[in-house]
C-alpha positions in Angstrom: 147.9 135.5 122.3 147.5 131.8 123.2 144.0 133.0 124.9 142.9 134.5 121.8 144.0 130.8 119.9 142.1 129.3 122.4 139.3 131.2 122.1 139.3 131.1 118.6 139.8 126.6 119.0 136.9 126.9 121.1 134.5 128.9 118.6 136.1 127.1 115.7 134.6 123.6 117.2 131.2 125.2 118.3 131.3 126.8 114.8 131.4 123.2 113.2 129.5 121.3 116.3 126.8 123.8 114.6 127.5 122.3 111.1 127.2 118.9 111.6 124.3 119.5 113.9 121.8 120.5 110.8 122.0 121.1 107.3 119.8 124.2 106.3 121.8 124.3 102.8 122.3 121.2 101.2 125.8 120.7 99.2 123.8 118.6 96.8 120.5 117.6 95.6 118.5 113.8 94.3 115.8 113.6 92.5 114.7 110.6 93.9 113.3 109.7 97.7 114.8 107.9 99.7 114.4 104.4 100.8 112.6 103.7 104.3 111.7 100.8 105.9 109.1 100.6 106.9 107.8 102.1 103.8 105.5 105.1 105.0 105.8 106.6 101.7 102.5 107.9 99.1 100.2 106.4 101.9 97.1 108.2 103.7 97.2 108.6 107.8 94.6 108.8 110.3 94.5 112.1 112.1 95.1 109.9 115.3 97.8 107.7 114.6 100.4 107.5 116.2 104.4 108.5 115.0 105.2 106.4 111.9 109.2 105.5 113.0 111.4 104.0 110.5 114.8 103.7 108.8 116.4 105.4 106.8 118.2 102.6 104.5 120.7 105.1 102.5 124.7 104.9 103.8 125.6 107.6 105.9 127.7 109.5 108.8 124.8 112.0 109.9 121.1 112.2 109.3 118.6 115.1 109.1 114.8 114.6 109.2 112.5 118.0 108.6 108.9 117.1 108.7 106.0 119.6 108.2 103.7 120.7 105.4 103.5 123.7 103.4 106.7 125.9 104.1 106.5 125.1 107.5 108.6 122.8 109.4 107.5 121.2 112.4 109.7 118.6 113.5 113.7 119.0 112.8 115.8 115.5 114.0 119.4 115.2 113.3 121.4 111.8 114.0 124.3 109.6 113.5 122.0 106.6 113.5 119.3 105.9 110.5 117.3 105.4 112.8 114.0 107.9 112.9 111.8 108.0 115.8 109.4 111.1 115.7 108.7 112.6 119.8 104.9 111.5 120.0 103.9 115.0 121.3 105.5 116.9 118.1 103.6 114.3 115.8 100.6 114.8 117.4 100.9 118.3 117.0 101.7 118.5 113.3 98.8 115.8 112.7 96.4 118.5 114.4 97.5 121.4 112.0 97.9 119.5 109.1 94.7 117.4 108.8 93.7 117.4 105.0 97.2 118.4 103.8 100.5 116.6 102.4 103.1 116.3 104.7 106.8 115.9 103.7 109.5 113.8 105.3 113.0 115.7 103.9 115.9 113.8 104.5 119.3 114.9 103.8 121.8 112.8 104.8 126.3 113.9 105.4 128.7 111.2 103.3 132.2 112.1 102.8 132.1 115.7 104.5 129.4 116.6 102.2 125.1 117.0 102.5 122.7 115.6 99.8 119.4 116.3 100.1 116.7 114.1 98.7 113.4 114.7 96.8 110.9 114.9 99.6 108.2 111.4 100.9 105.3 112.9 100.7 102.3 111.4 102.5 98.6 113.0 103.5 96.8 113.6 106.9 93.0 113.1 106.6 90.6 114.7 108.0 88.9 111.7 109.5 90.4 109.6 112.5 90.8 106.0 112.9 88.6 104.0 115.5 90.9 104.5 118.8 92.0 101.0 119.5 92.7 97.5 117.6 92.0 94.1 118.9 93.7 91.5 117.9 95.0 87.8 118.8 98.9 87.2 119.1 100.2 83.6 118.6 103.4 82.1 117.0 102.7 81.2 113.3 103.1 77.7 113.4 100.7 76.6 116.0 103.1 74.8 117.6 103.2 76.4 120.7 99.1 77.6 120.9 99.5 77.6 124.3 101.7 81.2 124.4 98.4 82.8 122.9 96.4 86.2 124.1 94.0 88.3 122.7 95.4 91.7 122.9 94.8 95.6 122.3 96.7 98.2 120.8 96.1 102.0 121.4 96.6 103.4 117.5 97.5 106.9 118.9 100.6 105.7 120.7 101.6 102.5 121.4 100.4 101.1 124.4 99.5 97.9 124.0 97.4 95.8 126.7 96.1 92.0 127.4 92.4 91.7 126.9 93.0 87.8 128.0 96.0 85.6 127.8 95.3 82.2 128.2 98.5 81.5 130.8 95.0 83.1 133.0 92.8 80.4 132.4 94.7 77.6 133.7 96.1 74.6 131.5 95.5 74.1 128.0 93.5 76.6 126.8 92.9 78.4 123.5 91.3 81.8 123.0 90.1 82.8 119.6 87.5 84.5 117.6 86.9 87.3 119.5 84.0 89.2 117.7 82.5 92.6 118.4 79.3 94.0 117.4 79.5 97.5 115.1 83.3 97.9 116.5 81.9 98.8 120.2 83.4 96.5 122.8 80.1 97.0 124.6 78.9 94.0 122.7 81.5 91.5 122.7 82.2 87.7 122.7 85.0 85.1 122.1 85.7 81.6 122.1 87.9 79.7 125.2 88.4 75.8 123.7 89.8 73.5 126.0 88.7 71.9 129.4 85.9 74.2 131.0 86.1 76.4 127.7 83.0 77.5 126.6 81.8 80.9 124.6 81.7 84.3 126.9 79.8 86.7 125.8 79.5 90.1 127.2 76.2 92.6 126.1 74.1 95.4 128.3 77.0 95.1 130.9 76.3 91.3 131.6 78.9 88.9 130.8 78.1 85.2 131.0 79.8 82.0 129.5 77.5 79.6 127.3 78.2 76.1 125.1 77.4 76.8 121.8 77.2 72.9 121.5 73.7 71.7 121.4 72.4 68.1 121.3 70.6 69.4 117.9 74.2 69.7 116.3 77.1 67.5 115.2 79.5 70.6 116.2 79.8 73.8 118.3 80.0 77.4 117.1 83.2 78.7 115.6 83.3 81.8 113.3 80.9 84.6 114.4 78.6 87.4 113.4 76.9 90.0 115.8 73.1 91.4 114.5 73.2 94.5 114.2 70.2 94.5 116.8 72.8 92.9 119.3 70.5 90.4 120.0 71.7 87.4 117.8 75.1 86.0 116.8 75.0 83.9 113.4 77.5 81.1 114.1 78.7 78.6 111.6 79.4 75.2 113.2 82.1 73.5 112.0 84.2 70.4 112.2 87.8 71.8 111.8 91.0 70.0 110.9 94.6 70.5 110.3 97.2 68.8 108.3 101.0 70.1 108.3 103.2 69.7 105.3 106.5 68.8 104.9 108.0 71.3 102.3 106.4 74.5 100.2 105.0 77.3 101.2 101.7 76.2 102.5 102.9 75.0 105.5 99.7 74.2 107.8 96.0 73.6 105.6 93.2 74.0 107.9 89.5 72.6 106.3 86.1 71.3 107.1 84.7 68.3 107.5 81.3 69.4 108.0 80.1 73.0 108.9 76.7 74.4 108.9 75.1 77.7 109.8 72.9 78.5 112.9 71.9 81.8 114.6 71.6 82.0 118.8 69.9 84.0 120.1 71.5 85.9 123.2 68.1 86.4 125.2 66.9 83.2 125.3 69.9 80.7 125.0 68.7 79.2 122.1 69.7 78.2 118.8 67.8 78.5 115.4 69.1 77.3 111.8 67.3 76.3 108.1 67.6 73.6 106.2 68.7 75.7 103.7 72.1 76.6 106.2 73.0 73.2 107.6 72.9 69.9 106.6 75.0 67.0 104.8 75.3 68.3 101.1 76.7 71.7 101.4 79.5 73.5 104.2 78.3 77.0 105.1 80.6 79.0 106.8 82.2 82.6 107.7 78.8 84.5 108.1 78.1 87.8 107.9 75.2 90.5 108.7 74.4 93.3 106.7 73.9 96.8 108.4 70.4 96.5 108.4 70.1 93.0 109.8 67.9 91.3 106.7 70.3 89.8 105.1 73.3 86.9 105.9 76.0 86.5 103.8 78.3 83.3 104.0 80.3 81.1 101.7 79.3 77.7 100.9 80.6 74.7 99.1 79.8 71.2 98.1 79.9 68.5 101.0 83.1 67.0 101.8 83.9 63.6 100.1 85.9 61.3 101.9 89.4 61.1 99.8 88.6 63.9 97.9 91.6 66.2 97.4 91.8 69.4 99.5 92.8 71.8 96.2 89.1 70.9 95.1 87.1 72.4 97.4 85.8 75.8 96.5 83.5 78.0 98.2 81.4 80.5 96.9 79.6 83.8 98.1 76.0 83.3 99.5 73.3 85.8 100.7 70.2 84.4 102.5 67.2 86.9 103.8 66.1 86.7 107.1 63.3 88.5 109.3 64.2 89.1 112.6 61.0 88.8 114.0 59.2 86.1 112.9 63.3 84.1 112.9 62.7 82.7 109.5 65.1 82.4 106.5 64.6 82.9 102.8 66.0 81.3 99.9 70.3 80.9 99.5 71.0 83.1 96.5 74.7 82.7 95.1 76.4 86.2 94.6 79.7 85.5 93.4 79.9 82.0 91.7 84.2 81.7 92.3 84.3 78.0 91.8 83.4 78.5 88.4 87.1 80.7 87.9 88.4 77.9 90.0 88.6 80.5 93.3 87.5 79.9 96.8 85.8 82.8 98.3 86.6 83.4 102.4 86.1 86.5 105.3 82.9 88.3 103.3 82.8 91.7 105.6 80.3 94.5 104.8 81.0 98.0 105.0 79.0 100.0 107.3 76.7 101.4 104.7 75.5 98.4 102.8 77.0 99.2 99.5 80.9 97.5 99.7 81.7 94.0 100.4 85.2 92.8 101.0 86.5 89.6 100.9 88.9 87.3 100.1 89.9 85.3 97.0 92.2 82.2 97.0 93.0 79.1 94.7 90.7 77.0 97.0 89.3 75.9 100.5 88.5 78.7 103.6 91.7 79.4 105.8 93.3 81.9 103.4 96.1 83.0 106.0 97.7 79.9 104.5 97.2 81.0 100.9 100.1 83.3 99.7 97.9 83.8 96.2 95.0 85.2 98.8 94.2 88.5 97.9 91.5 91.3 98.9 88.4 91.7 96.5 85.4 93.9 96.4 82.3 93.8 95.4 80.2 96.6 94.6 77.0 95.7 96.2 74.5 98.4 93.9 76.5 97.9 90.8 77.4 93.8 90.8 80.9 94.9 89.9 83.6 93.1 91.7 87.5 93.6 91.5 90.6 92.3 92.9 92.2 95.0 94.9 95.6 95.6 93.4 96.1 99.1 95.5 96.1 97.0 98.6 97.1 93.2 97.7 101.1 92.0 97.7 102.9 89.1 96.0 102.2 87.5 100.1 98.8 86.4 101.8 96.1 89.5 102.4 93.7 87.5 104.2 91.5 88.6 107.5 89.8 92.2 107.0 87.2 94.2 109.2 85.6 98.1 108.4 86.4 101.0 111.1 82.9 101.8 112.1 82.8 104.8 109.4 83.9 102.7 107.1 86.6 105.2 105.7 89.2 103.0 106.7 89.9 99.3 106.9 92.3 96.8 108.5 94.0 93.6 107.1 96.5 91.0 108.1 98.6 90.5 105.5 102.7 88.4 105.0 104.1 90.8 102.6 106.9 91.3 104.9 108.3 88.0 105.0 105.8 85.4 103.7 105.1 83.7 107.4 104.3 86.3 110.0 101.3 88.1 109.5 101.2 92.0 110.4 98.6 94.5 110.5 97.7 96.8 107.6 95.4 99.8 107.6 94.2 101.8 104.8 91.7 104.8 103.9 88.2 104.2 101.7 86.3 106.3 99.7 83.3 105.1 99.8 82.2 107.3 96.5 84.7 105.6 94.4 85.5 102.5 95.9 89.0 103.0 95.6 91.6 102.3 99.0 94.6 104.2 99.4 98.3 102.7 99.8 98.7 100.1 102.8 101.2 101.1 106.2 102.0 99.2 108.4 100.7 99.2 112.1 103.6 101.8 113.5 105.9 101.3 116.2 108.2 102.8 118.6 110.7 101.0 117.3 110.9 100.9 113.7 112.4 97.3 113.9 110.6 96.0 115.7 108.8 93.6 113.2 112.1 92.2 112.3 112.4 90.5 115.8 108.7 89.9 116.8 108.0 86.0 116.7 104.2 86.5 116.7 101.8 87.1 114.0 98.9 89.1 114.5 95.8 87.3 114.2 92.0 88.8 113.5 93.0 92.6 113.9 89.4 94.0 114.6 88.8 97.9 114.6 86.8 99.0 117.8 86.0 102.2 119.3 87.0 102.1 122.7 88.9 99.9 125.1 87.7 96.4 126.1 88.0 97.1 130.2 86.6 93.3 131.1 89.5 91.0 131.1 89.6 90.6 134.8 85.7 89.6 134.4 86.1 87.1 131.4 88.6 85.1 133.4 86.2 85.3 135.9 83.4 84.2 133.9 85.6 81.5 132.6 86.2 79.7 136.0 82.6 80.2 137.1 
């Protein structure tokens, strides 16, 4: 008899083991989702990207996670932690059968012996994949301690990240930035070392070499960068930067320029070409940009800088300029988006990959939006002239630096919607057809709290096709 009790004990426990182990049949229901952080909820995903973990932020003693599409699930997890981390393998699976669907996260979560079920997150898979790898620049937000900087890459199909070039490599004092890439290949490549022996490298038709961008024939060197579409010219605008820090509000750095003018170097023959209509003492060019078909620049300019005059009066606006590539001449500066007349500063103009979108950003004044929390995303409609602020995307935080995936259904931004200081990576789909984005998500990551630990913001994400595999050889280059 006591066997049989026993036996019964032991099936009794396995019986309820089975119970709290996953919840098929739901005691009750919500009508409303759940929240998640981070919020991977109504937003489009690549059909490479890799697992979006999060949190489930609902109290709870057990939690159950069903994702699939249709009637079918794919992926069952049950927990005693919030915490949802999707097996890479099984997510890449389900994005590989579910590519132009809806996929459902279903959540039901045990409280006081009893399972509620809530309404299903519902997200889509695209049929279109992401460029394969984002490069990027990590550095603490203040500046303070630029000498922990690297330039970095991140693998968006799982999360291996790797150093491109940290400056701990290039001996004392050294600052990377503005690495650039031409039509998001990292075949045609360059970025900026400042310091002793800093120069700019730049790497195209598998020959890397390091050059000055500072010529006798200019006050200043090259700073923000545009590749031709040719890959035979970078526009540079040459600027005399500064910084001040304040002591209080939420601007705490404002970065300006004294002077800055635009000039275009050509890669073949070391040399640098400009107009009279891009540099000069009565206006500051900066921030260029090429079209896809290499004919025309944009840029944003504003009036000269007075000495004394205050900072929240500088403006710039948006600028196109026609150039021929082979006879190296410039036409006329024609004014595009006239922002200083709405008492907005126009910064980062990108083009998409087929001519017709440009995205930029729009703040209360100056050129360094990633100080601006009132920067926001805009686009302007290049065929129709119409231009609006894009409230799918933008937050109450900064939305400031922005590049095109080389389809241009998809683009990334930085963006301080988190927390108002570090700045994170954002990604979201474009039709092109309508010139609508879809919901923002965040970069994912392995751990989904991770960004509530991470000290570094994420500088100049840029979307590129394939690995950059010459980091041993820029340090090289560097030194040589």
């Amino acid at each position: 008899m006591k066997y049989a009790y026993f036996f019964l004990l032991i099936a009794g426990s396995a019986y309820l083991q089975s119970c709290l182990a996953e919840c098929k049949n739901p005691d009750g229901q919500k009508l409303t989702v759940p929240a998640i952080y981070p919020d991977y909820t109504g937003t489009v995903f690549p059909a490479n990207i890799s697992a979006p973990n999060f949190i489930i932020q609902e109290d709870g003693e057990r939690f159950q996670t069903e994702i699939g599409y249709d009637n079918h699930i794919k992926i069952r997890l049950v927990k005693n932690s919030p915490q949802v981390q999707i097996p890479l393998k099984d997510w890449d699976g389900l994005l590989s059968n579910a590519r132009g669907k809806t996929i459902f996260f279903r959540i039901t979560i045990l409280k006081n012996g009893k399972w509620t079920r809530y309404a299903d997150i519902e997200n889509r898979v695209a049929d279109s994949s992401i460029d394969e790898y984002l490069a990027y620049r990590l550095i603490y937000p203040g500046y303070e301690l630029w000498n922990g900087m690297g330039i970095y890459q991140r693998q968006l199909s799982s999360y291996k990240e790797t150093a491109i070039v940290e400056n701990k490599s290039l001996g004392d004092k050294q600052c990377l930035n503005c690495h650039t890439f031409s039509k998001n290949s990292p075949e045609t490549m360059m970025l900026h070392i400042r310091g002793k022996s800093g120069g700019t490298i730049i790497y195209r038709d598998k020959n890397l070499k390091k050059t000055d961008t500072k010529r006798p024939e200019f006050k200043n060197a090259g700073a923000y960068a545009s590749w031709h579409p040719s890959g035979r010219y970078i526009a540079f605008s040459l600027n005399d930067v500064k910084q001040l820090f304040h002591i209080e509000g939420k601007k705490n750095i404002e970065v300006f320029d004294l002077a800055s003018d635009l000039a275009v170097y050509d890669v073949e023959n070391n040399t640098m070409i400009t107009d009279r209509s891009l540099s000069g003492n009565q206006y500051l060019e900066t921030f260029p940009n090429w079209s896809p078909d290499g004919k025309t620049l944009y840029y944003c300019r504003a009036n000269e800088y007075v000495a004394g005059e205050p900072l929240d009066s500088i403006r710039y606006d948006l600028y196109k300029i026609s150039f021929n590539p082979d006879s190296l001449t410039f036409g006329s500066p024609v004014c595009i988006y006239p922002a200083s007349r709405q008492n907005k500063s126009v910064s980062f103009p990108r083009i998409s990959p087929d001519g017709h979108y440009l995205m930029f950003t729009v703040s209360d004044y100056g050129n360094f939006s990633v100080w601006h929390p009132e920067s926001d995303l805009c686009l302007l409609n290049l065929s129709s002239k119409e231009m609006r602020l894009m409230d799918e995307v933008n937050s109450n935080e900064t939305e400031s630096f922005h590049t095109w995936s080389s389809d241009g259904k998809w683009f990334v931004f930085s963006s301080k919607r988190l927390d108002g200081l570090w700045a994170r990576p954002y990604f979201a789909c474009f039709d092109s057809e309508t010139g609508k984005a879809g919901k923002p998500f965040l970069l994912p990551q392995k751990d989904p709290l991770f960004y509530d630990t991470f000290t570094k913001t994420y500088n100049l994400p840029e979307l590129i096709t394939s690995p950059v595999t010459i980091g041993k050889d820029i340090i090289s280059a560097f030194f040589r």
